[in-house]
N, C-alpha and C positions, 0 to 999 in steps of 0.2 A: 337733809334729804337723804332719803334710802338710795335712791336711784334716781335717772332720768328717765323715767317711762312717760312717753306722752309729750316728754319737751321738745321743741323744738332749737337747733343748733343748727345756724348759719355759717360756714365753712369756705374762706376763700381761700385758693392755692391746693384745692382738695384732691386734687386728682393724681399724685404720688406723697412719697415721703411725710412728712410727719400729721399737714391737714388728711391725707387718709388714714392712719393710724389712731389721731382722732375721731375720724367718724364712723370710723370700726368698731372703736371703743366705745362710744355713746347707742353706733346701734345694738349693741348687745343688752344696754337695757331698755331696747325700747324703741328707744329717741324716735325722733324726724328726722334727717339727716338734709337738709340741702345744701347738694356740691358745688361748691360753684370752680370755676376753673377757664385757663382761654382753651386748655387740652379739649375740643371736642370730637377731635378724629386722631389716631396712633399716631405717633411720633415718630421719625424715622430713629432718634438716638434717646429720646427719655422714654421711658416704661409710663402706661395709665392713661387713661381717658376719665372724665366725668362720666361717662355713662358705664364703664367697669364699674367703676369705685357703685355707684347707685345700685350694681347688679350686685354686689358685695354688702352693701350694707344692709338690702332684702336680705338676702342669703343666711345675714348675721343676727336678725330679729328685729331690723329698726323700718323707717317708711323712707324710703328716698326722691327728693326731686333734682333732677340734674338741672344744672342752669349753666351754658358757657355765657362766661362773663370776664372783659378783662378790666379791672380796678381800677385803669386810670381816664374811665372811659360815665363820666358823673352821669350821664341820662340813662348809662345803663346798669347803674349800681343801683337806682331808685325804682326802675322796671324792676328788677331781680328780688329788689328785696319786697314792693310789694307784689310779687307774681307769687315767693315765697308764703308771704304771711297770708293771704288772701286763701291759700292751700291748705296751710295748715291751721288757719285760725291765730296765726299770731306769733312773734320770733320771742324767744328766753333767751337766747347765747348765741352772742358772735365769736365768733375766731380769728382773729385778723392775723393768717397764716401764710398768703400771699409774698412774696418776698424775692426782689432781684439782688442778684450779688455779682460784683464786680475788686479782687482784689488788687489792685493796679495804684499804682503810685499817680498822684499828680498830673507830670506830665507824661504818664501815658495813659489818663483817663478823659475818654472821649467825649465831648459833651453830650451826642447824643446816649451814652452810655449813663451818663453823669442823669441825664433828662428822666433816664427809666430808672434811674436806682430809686430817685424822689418820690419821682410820679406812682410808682408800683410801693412802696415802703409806706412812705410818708403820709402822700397825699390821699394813696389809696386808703390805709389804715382811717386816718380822718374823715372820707367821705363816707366811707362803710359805717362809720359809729355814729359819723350825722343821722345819716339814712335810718337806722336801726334803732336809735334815740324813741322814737315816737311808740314804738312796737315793745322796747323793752321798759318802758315805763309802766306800761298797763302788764308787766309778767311777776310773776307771783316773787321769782328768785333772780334776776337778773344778771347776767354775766357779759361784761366785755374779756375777751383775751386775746394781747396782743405776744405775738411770738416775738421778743425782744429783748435784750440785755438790763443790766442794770447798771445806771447811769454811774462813771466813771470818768471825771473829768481832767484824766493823767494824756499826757502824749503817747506814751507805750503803744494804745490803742486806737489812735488814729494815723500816730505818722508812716506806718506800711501800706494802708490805702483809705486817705482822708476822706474819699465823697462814700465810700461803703460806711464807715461807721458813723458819719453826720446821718446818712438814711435809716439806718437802724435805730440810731441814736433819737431821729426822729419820731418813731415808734415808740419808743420808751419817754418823752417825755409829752406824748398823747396819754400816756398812764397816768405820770404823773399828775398832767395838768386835769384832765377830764376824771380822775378819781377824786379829787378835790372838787371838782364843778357840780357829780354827779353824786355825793357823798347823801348828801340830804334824800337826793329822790330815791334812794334806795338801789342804784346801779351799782354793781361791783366793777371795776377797773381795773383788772390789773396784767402784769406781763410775767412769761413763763418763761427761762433760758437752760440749756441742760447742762450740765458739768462738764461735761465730756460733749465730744463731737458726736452727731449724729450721723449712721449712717444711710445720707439720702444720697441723691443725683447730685445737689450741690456740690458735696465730700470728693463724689466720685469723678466728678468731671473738673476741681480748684486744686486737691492735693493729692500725695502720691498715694499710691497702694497700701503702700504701710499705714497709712494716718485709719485708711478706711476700715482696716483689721484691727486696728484701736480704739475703734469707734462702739458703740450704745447702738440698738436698734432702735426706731423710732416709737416703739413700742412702752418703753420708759418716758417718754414726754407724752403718748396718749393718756398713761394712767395719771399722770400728774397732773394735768389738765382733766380726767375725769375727776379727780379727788378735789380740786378747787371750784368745779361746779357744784358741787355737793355742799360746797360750805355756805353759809349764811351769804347774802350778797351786800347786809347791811355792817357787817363786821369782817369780812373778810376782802379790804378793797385795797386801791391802792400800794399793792406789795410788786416786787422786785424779786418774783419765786422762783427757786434752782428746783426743775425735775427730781434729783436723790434726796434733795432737804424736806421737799413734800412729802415722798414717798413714806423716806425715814420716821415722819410726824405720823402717818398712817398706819406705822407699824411695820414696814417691809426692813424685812435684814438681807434678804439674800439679792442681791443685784447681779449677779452674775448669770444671769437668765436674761437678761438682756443684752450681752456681751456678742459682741459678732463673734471674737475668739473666744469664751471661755477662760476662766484661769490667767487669759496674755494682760500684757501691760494697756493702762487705759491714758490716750489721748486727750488733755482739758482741754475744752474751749479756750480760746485766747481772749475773749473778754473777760476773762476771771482772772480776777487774785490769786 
């Protein structure tokens, strides 16, 4: 595929950091954008609303519908998504961008803390590809992408805050399983993680100042996730894709254009090797 002109891309968690970046990226060629998000009035301490990002995405060359919607909420992820399709004729790409984070040790992770990391991760990711299941069977190039790591079954990774990476963890093995489910019908499945930290609200509000000045804009996990809608949906599934390994495949050498510093030392994610 040249572009995504005309597609449609379903977007949860859209309304800052990487799902807008995203759908920034798609609406420049085109796309449809719908944002979905619970942001639908300013926040006193996180930046974005669904209805900016929708004035953004006009702005940028694509069609926007805002929809607030929170993920762990089943009657209203099947509203959303057919209020969506019904709009634009039909959903091509989810984004299951949505995501609570909690890095807290055991016992000092609360259950009800514990309830939303699942409920928004996990369960959301899952009911959103249910939902969307029907819509992207009938799409020409089909895409699920789940914002998610690659499965690592060492302790390094979970014994600093066990219920955060079982929730992630949970997102990645919806790739796994449902790109295998979904191999035949021609859906692509797969999950995008960046090398480095990204710098969103998350960064900004869990570690220090420094980690953020080390950090990638989320601008390098947009293109990378445009460059895998692009690919075949019947050969390109099931992967475990790092944002610089895509990019690198596409031909980018210069990464440093995404650098919050410039030139400074770069922060890995701690799900990686």
């Amino acid at each position: 595929m040249s572009d995504l002109r005309g597609k449609t891309v379903f977007i949860t968690g859209a309304s800052r950091g990487i799902g807008r970046a995203i759908a920034l990226r798609c609406a420049r060629d085109g796309a449809n954008i719908v944002v979905t998000a619970k942001s639908a009035m300013p926040h006193p301490k996180l930046p974005g609303t669904i209805h900016a990002v929708a004035t953004e995405v006009a702005a940028a060359g694509g069609k926007a519908l805002a929809i607030q919607l929170d993920v762990r909420d089943e009657a209203a992820i099947a509203t959303a998504v057919q209020q969506a399709a019904a709009h634009f004729g039909g959903i091509d790409i989810l984004v299951n961008n949505a995501s609570a984070i909690q890095l807290t040790g055991t016992a000092e992770t609360a259950a009800k803390r514990f309830d939303l990391m699942f409920g928004v991760n996990v369960r959301g990711t899952f009911l959103c590809s249910q939902a969307c299941l029907p819509f992207l069977a009938k799409a020409a190039n089909p895409h699920i992408l789940n914002l998610a790591p690659p499965l690592s079954m060492k302790a390094q990774w979970f014994q600093n805050h066990v219920a955060y990476t079982m929730a992630k963890y949970g997102m990645s093995m919806c790739t796994l399983g449902m790109s295998g489910e979904f191999r035949a019908q021609g859906s692509a499945v797969n999950s995008l993680w960046p090398r480095t930290t990204i710098a969103t609200a998350a960064i900004e509000v869990n570690f220090p100042a420094a980690i953020m000045k080390a950090s990638r804009k989320p601008d390098i996990m947009a293109d990378a996730a445009h460059a895998i809608f692009r690919r075949h949906s019947r050969s390109a599934t099931g992967h475990f894709y790092i944002d610089e390994a895509v990019l690198r495949e596409e031909g980018c050498t210069d990464f440093d254009i995404y650098a919050v510093t410039p030139g400074g030392p770069l922060q890995q994610d701690f799900f990686l090797d």
